[in-house]
N, C-alpha and C positions, 0 to 999 in steps of 0.2 A: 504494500500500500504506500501509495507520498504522502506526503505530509500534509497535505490539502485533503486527502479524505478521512486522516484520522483525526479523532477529538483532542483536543486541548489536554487532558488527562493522558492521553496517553501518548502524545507528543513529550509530556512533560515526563512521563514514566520511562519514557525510552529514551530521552535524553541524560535520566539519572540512573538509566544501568548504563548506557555507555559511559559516564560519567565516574561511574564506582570502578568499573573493569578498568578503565583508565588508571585509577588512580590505585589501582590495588596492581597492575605489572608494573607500573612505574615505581608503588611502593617495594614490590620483591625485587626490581632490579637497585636500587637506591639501596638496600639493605644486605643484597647479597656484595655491593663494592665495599660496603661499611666494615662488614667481615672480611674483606679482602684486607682492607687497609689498616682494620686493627688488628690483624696477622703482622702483617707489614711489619705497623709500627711495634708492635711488641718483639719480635726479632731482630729491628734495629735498635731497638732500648736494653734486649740483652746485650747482644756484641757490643756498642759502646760502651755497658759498664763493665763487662770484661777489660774492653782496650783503655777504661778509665784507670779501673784498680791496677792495672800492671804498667801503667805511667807514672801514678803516683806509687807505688811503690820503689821501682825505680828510679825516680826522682828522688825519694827519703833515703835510698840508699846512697846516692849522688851528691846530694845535699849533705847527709850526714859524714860522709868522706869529703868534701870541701870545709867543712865545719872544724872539720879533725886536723885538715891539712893547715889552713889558717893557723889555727891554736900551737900546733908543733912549730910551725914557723916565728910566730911572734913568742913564745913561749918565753925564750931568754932575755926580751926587752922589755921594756918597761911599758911596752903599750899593746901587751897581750889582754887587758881587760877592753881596752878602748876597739881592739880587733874584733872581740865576741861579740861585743854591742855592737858594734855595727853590721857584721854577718845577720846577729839575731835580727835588726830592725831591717835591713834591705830583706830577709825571708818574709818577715810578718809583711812589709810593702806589699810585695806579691801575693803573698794566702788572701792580701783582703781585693788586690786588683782580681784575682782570677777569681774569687768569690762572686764580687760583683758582676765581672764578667759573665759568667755564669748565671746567675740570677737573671740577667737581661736576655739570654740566651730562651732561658725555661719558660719566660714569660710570652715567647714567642707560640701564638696557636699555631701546632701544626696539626693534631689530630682530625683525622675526617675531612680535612681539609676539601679534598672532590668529592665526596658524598652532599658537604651544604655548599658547595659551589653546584654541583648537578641539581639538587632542590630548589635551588633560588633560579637555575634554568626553567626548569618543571613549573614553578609558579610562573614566570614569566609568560611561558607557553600557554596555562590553562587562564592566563589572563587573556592575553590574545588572542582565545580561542574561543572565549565569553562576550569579547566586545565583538568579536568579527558574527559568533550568532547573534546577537542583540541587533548590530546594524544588520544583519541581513533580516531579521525578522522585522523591523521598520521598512526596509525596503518593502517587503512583500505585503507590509501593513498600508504605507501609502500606494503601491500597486493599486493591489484590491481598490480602494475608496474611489 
């Protein structure tokens, strides 16, 4: 049947099951990336803090042998205190840059990222595709008259 010989109700009904079917593939495809992407993301969250912990351990072993190295060095002078202090404070410098650094890092969203970039398409679309039947049923509404 066209649209012209069914009633109003059921224009309206068939419009809101293709409506539902619409939005229930787009919801299983929208959800099936979701799961992709928090896969994703959770086995790049492990290997980084793999490759975190064994930087900074590394580092503390690095650091700790430059610490050692200093100290034996200045040890015999009289400005083997003045040497620790300033190791210790250029260390603390860094723990609080690379903190911060960090912090500005984490604060970045990346999770889902294209799942609500794909959404905000999806609405864009079923906006688009609300105005385009609205104007078309005015057309056919001033037609008719």
């Amino acid at each position: 049947m066209s649209d012209r010989r069914q009633g109003p109700a059921a224009r309206a009904f068939s419009a809101a099951r293709e409506l539902v079917t619409l939005l229930l593939k787009s919801g299983t495809t929208r959800l099936r990336l979701a799961v992709v992407e928090l896969q994703e993301e959770r086995a790049r969250l492990f290997s980084l803090l793999i490759m975190v912990f064994v930087a900074l351990l590394l580092a503390a072993f690095g650091i700790g042998m430059l610490m050692l190295l200093i100290t034996v060095y200045f040890w015999d002078t009289p400005y083997r205190l003045e040497a620790i202090a300033i190791s210790a404070g250029v260390l603390l410098l860094l723990a609080v840059l690379l903190g911060w650094r960090a912090l500005s890092i984490a604060r970045k969203p990346t999770l889902l990222r294209s799942t609500l970039q794909r959404l905000t398409e999806d609405t864009e679309q079923i906006n688009q595709h609300i105005d385009t039947q609205q104007m078309g049923k005015r057309m056919r509404e001033e037609r008719d008259e």
